[in-house]
C-alpha positions, -999 to 999 in steps of 0.1 A, spaced: -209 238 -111 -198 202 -100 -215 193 -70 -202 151 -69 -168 134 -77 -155 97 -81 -120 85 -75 -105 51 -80 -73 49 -62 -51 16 -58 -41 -13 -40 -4 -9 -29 27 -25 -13 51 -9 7 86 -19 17 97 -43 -8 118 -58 15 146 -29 24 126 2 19 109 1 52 88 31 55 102 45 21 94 25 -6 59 17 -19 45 4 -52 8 9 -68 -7 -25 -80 -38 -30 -100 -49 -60 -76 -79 -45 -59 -93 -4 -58 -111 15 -32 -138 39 -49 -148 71 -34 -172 98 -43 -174 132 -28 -207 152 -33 -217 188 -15 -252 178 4 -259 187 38 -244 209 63 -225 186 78 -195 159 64 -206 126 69 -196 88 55 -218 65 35 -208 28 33 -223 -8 21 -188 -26 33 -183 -30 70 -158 1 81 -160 29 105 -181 55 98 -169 83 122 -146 104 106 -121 102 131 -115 66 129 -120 66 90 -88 71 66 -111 87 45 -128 112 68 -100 124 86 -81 131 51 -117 150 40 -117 168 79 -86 180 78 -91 192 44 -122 212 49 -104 233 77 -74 241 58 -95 252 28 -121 265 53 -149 244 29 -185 257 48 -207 236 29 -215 198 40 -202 167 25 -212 131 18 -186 106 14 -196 77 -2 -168 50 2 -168 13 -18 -141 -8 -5 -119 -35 -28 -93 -35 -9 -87 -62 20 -83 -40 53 -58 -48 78 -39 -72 51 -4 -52 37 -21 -37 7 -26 -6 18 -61 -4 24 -69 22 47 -43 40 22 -65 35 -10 -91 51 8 -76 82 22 -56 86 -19 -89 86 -34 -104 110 -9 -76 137 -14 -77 137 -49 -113 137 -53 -115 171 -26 -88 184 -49 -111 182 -76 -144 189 -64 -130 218 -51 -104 227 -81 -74 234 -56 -48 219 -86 -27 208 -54 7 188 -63 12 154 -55 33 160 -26 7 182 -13 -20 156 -19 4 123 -5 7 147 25 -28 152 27 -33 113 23 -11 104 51 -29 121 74 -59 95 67 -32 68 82 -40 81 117 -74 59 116 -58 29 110 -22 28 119 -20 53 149 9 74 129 11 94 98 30 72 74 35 80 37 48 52 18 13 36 8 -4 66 2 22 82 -20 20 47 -43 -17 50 -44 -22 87 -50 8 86 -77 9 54 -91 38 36 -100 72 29 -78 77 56 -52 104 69 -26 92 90 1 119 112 20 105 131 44 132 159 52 129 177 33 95 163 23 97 149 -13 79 119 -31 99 107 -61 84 83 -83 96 65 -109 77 46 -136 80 5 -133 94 -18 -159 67 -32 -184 72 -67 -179 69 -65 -139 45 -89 -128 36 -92 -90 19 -124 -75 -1 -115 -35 -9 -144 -14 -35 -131 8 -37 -154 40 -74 -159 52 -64 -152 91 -77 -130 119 -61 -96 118 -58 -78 152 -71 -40 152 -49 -16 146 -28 -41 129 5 -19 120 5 -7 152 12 -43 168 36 -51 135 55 -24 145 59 -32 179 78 -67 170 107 -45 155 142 -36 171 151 -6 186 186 -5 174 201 -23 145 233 -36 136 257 -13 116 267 -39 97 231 -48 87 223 -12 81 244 -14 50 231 -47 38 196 -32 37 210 -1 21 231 -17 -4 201 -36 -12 175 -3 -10 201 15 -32 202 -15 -58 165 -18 -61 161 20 -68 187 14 -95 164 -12 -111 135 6 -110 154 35 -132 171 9 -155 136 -9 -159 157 -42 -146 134 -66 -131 163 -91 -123 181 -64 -105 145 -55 -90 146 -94 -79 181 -94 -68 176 -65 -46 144 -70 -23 160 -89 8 155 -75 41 178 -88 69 162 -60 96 123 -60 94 112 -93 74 131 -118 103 114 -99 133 81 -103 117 78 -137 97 64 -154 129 31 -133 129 24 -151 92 16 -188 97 31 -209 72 57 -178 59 90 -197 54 75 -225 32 55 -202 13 88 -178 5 107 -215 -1 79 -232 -28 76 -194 -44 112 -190 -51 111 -228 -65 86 -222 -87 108 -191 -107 101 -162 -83 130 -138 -83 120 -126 -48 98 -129 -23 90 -110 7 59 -91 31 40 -68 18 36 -39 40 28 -52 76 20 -82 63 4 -112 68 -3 -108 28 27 -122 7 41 -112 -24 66 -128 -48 84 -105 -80 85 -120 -112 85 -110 -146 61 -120 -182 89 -143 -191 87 -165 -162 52 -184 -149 29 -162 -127 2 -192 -126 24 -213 -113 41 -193 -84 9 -183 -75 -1 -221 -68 29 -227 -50 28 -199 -26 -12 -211 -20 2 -247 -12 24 -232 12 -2 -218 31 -24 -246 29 0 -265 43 3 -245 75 -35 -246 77 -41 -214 63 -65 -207 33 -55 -180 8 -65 -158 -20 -36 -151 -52 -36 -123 -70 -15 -118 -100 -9 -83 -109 6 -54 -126 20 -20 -115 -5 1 -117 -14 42 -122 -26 63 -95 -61 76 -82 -80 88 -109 -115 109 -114 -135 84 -130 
């Protein structure tokens, strides 16, 4: 009888510029690792890396909670959670978490759920950290790949990225307010434009199109956001000169990842990684701001290691 599984689930982005709240993509940048092992009479968290251990305000915990009381699951667990993911930077950290967490209950306990069961599942973990249920980050880490979350009727399509993809994340070294996507969200309109509503959706439409056609100039052509990016680029020191010395450098896009502050440029094998990388760090340090670059790769979804 298994009595222990370990997941490794994925970094992610979500938005890409006009897919606010509906687009998300897995990267293979950074991993959160969690096992989940039947000890105890109780369900508790175990952690080296400085998170919340109450299960309420832990991605992971509320996803394993809310889990145990569906499947009505008597016996105590242990979850034992090893963070790679930067919290509170747009890469879906507390998303990693609550991915891994869902799929490892679904195998400890052989429930054989389907993925929109388990990104459902996930999103509840989003609570903890962004005050809402939200799906887009989850359903990228849990599935892997380029996803679309529609929510009524609930359905997660995902669609597999083109091979030669290549992602580059600037990740500003700044102080991140608690319950960071709560105060992004809070700098955004109420209303929009309807004018500017088809911009982004001409845009959203395109880039779903180049995801299916593996076209990662149309990909590039496609992520620009005229609703969400302007009301947030002031909360990210330094954000216009980074965008301005990443497209220079052979970028085909740029934009914010997630809630930001992290940044990340699209580009493809045929064009220099290395080098819009260093341009998007000189951007920052030229506001002040230290950063770590990561260049990266689409990448799968959690997986029982």
């Amino acid at each position: 009888m298994v009595e222990s599984v370990t997941v490794r689930a994925p970094c992610s982005t979500a938005n890409l510029g006009p897919g606010f709240d509906v687009f998300g993509l897995a990267l293979d940048a950074y991993y959160d690792q969690v096992q989940l092992k039947k000890e105890g009479k109780e369900i508790r968290i175990q952690s080296m890396d400085s998170i919340p251990t109450e299960l309420e305000k832990n991605s992971a915990g509320l996803v394993i909670k809310e889990m145990a009381r569906k499947f009505k699951i008597k016996s105590g667990l242990v979850i034992k959670i090893k963070k790679g993911v930067p919290p509170g930077f747009g890469m879906g950290s507390s998303a990693a978490s609550a991915a891994a967490a869902a799929v490892a209950f679904d195998a400890l306990f052989k429930l054989k759920l389907d993925g929109n069961s388990l990104v459902q599942y996930a999103g509840i973990g989003e609570r903890a950290s962004a005050g809402s249920v939200h799906y887009d980050n989850v359903a990228a880490s849990v599935l892997g790949g380029f996803v679309i979350v529609r929510t009524a009727p609930f359905d997660v399509i995902r669609i597999s990225p083109p091979k030669d993809l290549v992602l580059c994340v600037a990740v500003p070294k700044i102080p991140v307010p608690q319950k960071k996507t709560e105060v992004s969200r809070k700098v955004l309109p109420k209303q929009v434009k309807l004018s500017d509503h088809i911009k982004n959706l001409s845009n959203a439409s395109a880039l779903t199109a180049g995801f299916m056609k593996k076209d990662v100039f149309l990909i590039g052509s496609s992520i620009n956001d005229i609703i969400v990016e302007p009301a947030r680029k002031h909360l990210i020191p330094g954000f216009d000169k980074v965008k301005k010395n990443a497209l220079r450098a052979g970028a085909m896009a740029v934009t914010i990842s997630g809630a930001g502050p992290s940044m990340i440029a699209f580009t493809s094998t045929s064009s220099n990684p290395k080098r819009i990388s260093d341009s998007m760090k000189k951007g920052f340090s030229e506001a002040g701001i230290d950063c770590t670059v990561a260049i990266c790769r689409p990448s799968k979804g959690a997986t029982v290691i």
